[in-house]
C-alpha positions as CSV (number, residue, x, y, z in Angstrom):
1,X,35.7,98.8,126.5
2,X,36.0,95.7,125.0
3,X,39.8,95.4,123.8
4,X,41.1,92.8,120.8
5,X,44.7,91.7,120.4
6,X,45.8,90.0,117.4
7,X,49.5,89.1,117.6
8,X,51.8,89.9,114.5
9,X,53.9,87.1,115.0
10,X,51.3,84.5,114.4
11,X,47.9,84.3,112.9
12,X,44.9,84.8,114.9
13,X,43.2,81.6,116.0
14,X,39.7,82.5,114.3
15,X,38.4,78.1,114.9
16,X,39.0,78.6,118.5
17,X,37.6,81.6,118.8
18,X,34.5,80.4,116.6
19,X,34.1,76.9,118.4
20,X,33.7,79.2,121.6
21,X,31.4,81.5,120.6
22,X,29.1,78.9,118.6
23,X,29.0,76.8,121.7
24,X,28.2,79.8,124.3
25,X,25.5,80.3,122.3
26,X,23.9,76.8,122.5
27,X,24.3,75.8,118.2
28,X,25.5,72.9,116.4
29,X,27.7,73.1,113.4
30,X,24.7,72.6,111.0
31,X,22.7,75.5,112.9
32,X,25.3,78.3,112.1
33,X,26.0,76.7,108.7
34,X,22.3,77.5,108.1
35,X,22.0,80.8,109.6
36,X,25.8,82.0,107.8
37,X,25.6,80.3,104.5
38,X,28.7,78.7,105.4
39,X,29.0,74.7,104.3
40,X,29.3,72.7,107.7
41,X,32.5,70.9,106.6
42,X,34.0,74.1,106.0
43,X,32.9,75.2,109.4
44,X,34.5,72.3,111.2
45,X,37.9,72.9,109.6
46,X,38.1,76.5,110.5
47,X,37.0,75.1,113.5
48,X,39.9,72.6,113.8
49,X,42.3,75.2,112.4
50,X,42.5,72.9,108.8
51,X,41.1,75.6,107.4
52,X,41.9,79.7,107.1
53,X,38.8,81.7,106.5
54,X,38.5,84.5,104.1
55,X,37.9,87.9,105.1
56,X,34.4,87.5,103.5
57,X,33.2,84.1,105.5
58,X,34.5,85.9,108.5
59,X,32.5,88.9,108.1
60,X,29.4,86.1,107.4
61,X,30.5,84.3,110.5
62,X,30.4,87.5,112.7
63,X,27.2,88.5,111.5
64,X,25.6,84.7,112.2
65,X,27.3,85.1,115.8
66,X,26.0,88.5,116.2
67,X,29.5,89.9,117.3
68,X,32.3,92.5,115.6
69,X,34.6,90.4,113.2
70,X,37.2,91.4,115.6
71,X,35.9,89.1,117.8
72,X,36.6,86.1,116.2
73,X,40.0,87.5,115.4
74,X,40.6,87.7,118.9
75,X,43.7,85.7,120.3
76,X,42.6,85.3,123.8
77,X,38.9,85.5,125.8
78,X,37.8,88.9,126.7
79,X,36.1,90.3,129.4
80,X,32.3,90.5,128.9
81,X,31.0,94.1,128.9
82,X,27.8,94.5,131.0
83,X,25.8,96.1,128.5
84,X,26.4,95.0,125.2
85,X,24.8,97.0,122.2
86,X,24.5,95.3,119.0
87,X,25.2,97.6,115.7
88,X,22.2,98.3,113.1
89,X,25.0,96.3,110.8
90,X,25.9,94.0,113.0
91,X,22.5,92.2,113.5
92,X,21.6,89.5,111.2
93,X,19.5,88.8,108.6
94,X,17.9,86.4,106.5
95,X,17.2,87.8,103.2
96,X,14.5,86.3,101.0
97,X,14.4,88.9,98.0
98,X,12.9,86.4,95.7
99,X,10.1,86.2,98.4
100,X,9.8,90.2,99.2
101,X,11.0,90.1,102.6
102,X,13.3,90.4,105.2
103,X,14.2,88.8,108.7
104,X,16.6,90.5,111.2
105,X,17.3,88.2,113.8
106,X,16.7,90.4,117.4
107,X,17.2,87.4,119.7
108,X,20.6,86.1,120.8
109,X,21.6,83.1,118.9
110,X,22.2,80.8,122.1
111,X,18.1,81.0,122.2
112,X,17.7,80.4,118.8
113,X,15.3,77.1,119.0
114,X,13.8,78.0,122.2
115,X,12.6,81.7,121.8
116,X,13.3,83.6,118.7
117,X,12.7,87.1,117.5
118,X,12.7,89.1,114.3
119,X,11.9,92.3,112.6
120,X,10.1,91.3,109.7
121,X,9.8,93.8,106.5
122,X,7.8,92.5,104.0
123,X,7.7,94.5,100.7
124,X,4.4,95.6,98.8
125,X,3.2,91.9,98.0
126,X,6.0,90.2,99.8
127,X,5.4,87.2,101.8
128,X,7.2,84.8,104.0
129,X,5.7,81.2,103.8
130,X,6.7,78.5,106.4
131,X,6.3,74.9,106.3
132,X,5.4,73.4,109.9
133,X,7.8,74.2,113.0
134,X,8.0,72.0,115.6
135,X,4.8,70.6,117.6
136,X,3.4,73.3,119.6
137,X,5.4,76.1,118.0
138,X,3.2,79.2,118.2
139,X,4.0,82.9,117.1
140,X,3.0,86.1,118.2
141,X,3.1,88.8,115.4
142,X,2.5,92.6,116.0
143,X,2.4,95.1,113.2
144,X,4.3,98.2,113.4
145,X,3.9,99.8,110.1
146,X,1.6,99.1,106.6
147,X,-0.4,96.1,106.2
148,X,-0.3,92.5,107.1
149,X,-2.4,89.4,106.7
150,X,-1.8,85.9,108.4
151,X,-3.3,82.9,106.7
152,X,-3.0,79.6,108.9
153,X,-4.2,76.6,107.3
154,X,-7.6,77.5,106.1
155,X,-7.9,80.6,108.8
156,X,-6.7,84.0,107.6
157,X,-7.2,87.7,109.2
158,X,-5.5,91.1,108.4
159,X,-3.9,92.1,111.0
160,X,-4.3,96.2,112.4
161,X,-1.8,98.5,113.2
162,X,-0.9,97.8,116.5
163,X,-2.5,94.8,117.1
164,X,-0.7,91.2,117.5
165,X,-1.6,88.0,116.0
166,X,-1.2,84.9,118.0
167,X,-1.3,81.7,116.3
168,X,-0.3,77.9,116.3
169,X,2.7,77.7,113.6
170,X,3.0,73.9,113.9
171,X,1.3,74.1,110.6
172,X,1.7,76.0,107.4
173,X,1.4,79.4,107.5
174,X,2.1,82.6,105.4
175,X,2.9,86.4,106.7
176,X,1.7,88.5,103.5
177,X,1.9,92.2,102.4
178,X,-1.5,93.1,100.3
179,X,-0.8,96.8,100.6
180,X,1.0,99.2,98.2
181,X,3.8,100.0,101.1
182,X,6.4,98.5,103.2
183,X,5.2,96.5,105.9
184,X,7.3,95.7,109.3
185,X,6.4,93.5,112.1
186,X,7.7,92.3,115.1
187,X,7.7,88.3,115.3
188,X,8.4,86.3,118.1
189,X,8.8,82.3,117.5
190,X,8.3,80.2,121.1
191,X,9.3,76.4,120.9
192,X,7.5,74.0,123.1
């Protein structure tokens, strides 16, 4: 067991604690800004202790990091367990409700920009449209549950359940939901 200890006598050093765990995992400033919905000039003076977070950008923080909140509360390194298991609630997500879907980020966050996976839910007629990733992105797609259809560039197919799509996603492309029910799909994102 993991164990967190937050003196009484003095604040917990939550920039320290942040710098460390943003930089084990390979992201800039602007990266977890992104991913927490956290401005980046706030970030660097949490970071550089100008700054005291609230509970609430904390809990956003943890959940961008993919760690308990008590880890950034932490005073001191801990010891890192073996086999870590990551909480339903503690893995995070990229809502798009205006779009009808949601992203929950499976990968770790130090391969974020290298290799990148997600369980994508996409309600009935919810889509998730990307603009162009990086030259020789591609994804790999696999539906678990309802219906999916993948349209890149002029090309589009439905997708069976089971089956993975593979496709180039270094040009715009669009994961849709034409059926009636939820859809879910495992995505994987590989960088080149």
């Amino acid at each position: 067991m993991m164990k967190t200890t937050v003196s009484i006598n003095s604040p917990p050093e939550v920039g320290a604690a942040l710098q460390r765990l943003r930089l084990a995992r390979g992201l800039t400033l602007e990266d977890l800004s992104r991913i927490a919905g956290v401005s980046k000039s706030m970030l660097s003076q949490i970071e550089r202790e100008k700054a005291n977070p609230t509970i609430a950008i904390t809990w956003r923080l943890a959940n961008a990091l993919g760690v308990p909140i008590g880890e950034l509360l932490a005073s001191a390194q801990r010891h890192i367990e073996t086999i870590r298991l990551l909480e339903s609630h503690e893995t995070p997500t990229l809502p798009g409700p205006h779009a009808g879907y949601v992203l929950r980020i499976l990968g770790p966050m130090e391969l974020a920009g290298k290799y990148e996976w997600y369980e994508l839910t996409l309600a009935p007629g919810g889509e998730l449209v990307s603009q162009p990733h990086d030259p020789g992105t591609v994804e790999h797609l696999t539906l678990l549950h309802g219906a999916i259809e993948i349209e890149v560039g002029a090309a589009e197919k439905k997708v069976k359940l089971g089956a993975t799509a593979r496709y180039p996603a270094d040009q715009q492309h669009a994961i849709r939901n034409p059926g009636k029910t939820e859809a879910k799909a495992l995505l994987i994102v590989i960088h080149r």
